[in-house]
N, C-alpha and C positions, 0 to 999 in steps of 0.2 A: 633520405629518399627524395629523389625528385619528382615532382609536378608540376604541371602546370594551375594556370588560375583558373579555369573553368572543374578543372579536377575536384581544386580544392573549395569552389562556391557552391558542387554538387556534395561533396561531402559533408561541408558544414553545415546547408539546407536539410540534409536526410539525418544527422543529426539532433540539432535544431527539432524539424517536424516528429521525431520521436520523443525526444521529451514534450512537447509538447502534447502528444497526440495517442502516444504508446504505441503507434502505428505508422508506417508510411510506404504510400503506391505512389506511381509514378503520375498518377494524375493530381495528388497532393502537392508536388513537387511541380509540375507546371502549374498550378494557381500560385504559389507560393512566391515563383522567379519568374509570373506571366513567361512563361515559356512556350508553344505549342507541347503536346501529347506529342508526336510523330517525333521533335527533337528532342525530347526529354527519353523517348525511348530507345532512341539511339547512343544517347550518353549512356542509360544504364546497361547498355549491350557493352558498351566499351569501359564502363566500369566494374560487370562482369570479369570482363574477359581478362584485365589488370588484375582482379582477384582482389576490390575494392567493394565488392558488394558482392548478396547472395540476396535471389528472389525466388523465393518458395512458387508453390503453385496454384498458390490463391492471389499472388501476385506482391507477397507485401516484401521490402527490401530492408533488410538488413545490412550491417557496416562488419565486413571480416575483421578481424584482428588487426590489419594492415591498414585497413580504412580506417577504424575506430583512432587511431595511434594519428595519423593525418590530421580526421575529423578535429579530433582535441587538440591539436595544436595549431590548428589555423583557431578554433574557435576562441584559444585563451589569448592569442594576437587579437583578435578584434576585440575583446574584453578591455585587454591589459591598453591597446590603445586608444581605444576608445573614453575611458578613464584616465587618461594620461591628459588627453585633449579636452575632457570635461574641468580637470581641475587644473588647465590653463585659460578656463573661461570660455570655453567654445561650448555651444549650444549642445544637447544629447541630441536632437537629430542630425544635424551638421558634424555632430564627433563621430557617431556611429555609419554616417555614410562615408565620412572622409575613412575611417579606420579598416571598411570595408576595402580602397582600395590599397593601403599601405601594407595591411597585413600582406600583403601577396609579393611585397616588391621589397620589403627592409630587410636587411640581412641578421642573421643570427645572432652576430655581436649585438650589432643595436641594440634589438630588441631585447637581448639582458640587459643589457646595461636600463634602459628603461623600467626594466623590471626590477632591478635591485634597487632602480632611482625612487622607484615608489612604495618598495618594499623599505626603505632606509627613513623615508619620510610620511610614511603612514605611522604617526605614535599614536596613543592611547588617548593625550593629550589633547587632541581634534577634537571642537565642540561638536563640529556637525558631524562628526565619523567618515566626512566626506576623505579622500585621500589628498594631501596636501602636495604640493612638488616645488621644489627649490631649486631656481635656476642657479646653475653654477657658473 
């Protein structure tokens, strides 16, 4: 399914702010992504309406089936990348902002290939448990 990046930084955030929180309004979600109130409740009107979220009538949003299934796999790109970047020596804040904007633009191949790169090279053997990566 396709999306766009703001689709998918709204879902990852609503996400995100659930585990985090057990809970999440739209005002969570603009502190969250400094966002105004007025444009946060616009997006969840049109992620509504995509059938990307449901909001009860207490206001709180939940991730439909559809959403959930997006949610988590932007969220394991920014993971899987951002550990990709860590254990090439780039700093956890600088891996995690850079992987924020990669996730959205690397194509499907890559990103396995990435993932088996680290799935291949994570042994047991790691003193620091940290994931190891082998340039080839």
């Amino acid at each position: 399914m396709k999306t766009n990046e703001s689709v998918e930084n709204y879902l990852e955030t609503i996400l995100t702010l659930y585990h985090k929180n057990g809970h999440v309004r739209s005002i969570d979600i603009a502190h969250e992504l400094s966002f105004s109130k007025p444009s946060v409740s616009v997006a969840m009107k049109n992620l509504r309406e995509k059938n990307y979220i449901n909001i009860d009538e207490g206001g709180n949003i939940t991730l439909t089936k559809e959403g959930l299934q997006i949610a988590e796999g932007i969220y394991e790109r920014h993971q899987i990348i951002a550990t990709a970047l860590m254990a090439l020596g780039v700093d956890e804040k600088t891996a995690f902002e850079d992987s924020c904007k990669i996730e959205h633009v690397i194509s499907e191949n890559s990103f396995e290939k990435i993932k088996e790169h680290l799935k291949k090279y994570n042994s047991p053997r790691s003193r620091s448990g940290d994931i190891d990566v082998v340039l080839l």
